[in-house]
C-alpha positions in Angstrom: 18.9 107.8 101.5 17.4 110.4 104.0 17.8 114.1 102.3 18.7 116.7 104.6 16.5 119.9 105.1 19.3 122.0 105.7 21.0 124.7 103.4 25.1 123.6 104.1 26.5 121.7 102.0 28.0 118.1 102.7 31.3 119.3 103.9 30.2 121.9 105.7 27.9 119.4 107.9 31.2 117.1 108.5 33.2 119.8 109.5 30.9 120.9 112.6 30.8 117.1 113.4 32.4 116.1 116.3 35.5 117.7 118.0 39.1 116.0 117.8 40.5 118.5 120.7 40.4 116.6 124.0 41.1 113.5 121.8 44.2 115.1 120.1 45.8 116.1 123.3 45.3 112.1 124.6 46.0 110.8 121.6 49.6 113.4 121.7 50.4 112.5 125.0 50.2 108.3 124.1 52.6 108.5 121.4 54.7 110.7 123.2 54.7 108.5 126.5 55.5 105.9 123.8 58.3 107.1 122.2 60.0 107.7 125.7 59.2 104.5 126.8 61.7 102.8 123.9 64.9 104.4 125.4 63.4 103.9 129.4 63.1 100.1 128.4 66.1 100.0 126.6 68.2 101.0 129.6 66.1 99.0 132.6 67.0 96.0 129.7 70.8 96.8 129.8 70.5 97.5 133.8 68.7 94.1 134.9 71.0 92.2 132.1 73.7 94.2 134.1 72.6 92.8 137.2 72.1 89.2 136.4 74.3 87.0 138.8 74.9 90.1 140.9 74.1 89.9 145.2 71.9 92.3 147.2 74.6 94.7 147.8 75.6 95.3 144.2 72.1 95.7 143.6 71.4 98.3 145.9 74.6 100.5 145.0 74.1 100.1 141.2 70.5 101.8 142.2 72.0 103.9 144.6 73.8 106.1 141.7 71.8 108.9 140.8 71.7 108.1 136.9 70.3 104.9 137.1 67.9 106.1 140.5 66.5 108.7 138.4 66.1 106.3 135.0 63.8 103.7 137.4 61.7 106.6 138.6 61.3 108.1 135.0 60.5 104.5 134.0 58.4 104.0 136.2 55.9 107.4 136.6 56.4 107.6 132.0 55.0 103.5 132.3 52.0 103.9 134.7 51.4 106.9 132.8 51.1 105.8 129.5 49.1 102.5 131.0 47.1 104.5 132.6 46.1 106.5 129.4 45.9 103.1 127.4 43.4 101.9 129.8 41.4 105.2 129.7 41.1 105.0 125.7 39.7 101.5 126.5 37.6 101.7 128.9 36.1 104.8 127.5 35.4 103.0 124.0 33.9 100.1 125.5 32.3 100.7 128.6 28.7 101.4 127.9 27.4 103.1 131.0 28.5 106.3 131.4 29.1 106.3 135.9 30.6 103.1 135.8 32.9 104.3 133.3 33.7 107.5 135.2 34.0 105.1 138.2 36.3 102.3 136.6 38.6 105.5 134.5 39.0 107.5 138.0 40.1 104.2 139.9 42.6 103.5 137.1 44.2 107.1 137.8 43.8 106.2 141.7 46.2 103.0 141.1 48.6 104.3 139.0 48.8 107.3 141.3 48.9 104.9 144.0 51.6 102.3 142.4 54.1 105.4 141.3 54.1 106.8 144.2 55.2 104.2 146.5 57.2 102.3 143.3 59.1 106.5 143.3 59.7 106.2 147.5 61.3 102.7 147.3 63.6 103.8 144.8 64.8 106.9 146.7 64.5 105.0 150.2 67.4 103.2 148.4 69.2 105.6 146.3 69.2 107.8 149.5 
């Protein structure tokens, strides 16, 4: 066992280890998109089940009402953002060069960016 030359105790060195801040704040933000994710699913469940059997029209005025317009755009920006933070956490812990991870975890945002946005204008393009 190396012996340290320094005067701070054990738990003062562990303290000034590391800092849980930025990590905190991402780790946060996943449970939370998590969390809202369970009710989001829980109505696109009861609106496709809703929809099963149904023709094009009833499709497009079921999505046409403003409740279940705005639940498929929530769904849809709270699901590519909590993928988008799951993918983050991954590539970040195993992705050993540090530009190809800035690369891959920037292009990840650029898709999901990408995905919501036009997933968000097809929704209102019908709802309006």
């Amino acid at each position: 066992m190396k012996r340290s030359n320094t005067m701070s105790t054990p738990l003062a060195q562990a303290r000034g280890l590391g800092s849980a801040k930025a990590g905190l704040h991402h780790w946060w933000h996943q449970r939370v998109s998590a969390i809202a994710m369970v009710g989001l699913v829980s109505w696109m469940i009861f609106l496709v089940v809703s929809l099963a059997g149904a023709d094009y029209q009833t499709a497009r005025a079921l999505l046409a009402h403003p409740a279940h317009a705005s639940i498929v755009v929530l769904f849809v920006a709270v699901g590519l953002w909590h993928a988008s933070l799951g993918l983050q956490v991954v590539l970040e812990d195993y992705v050993a060069h540090e530009g190809v991870r800035l690369i891959a975890v920037l292009a990840v945002k650029m898709v999901a960016a990408v995905i919501a946005v036009l997933a968000i204008l097809s929704v209102l393009k019908i709802a309006l």
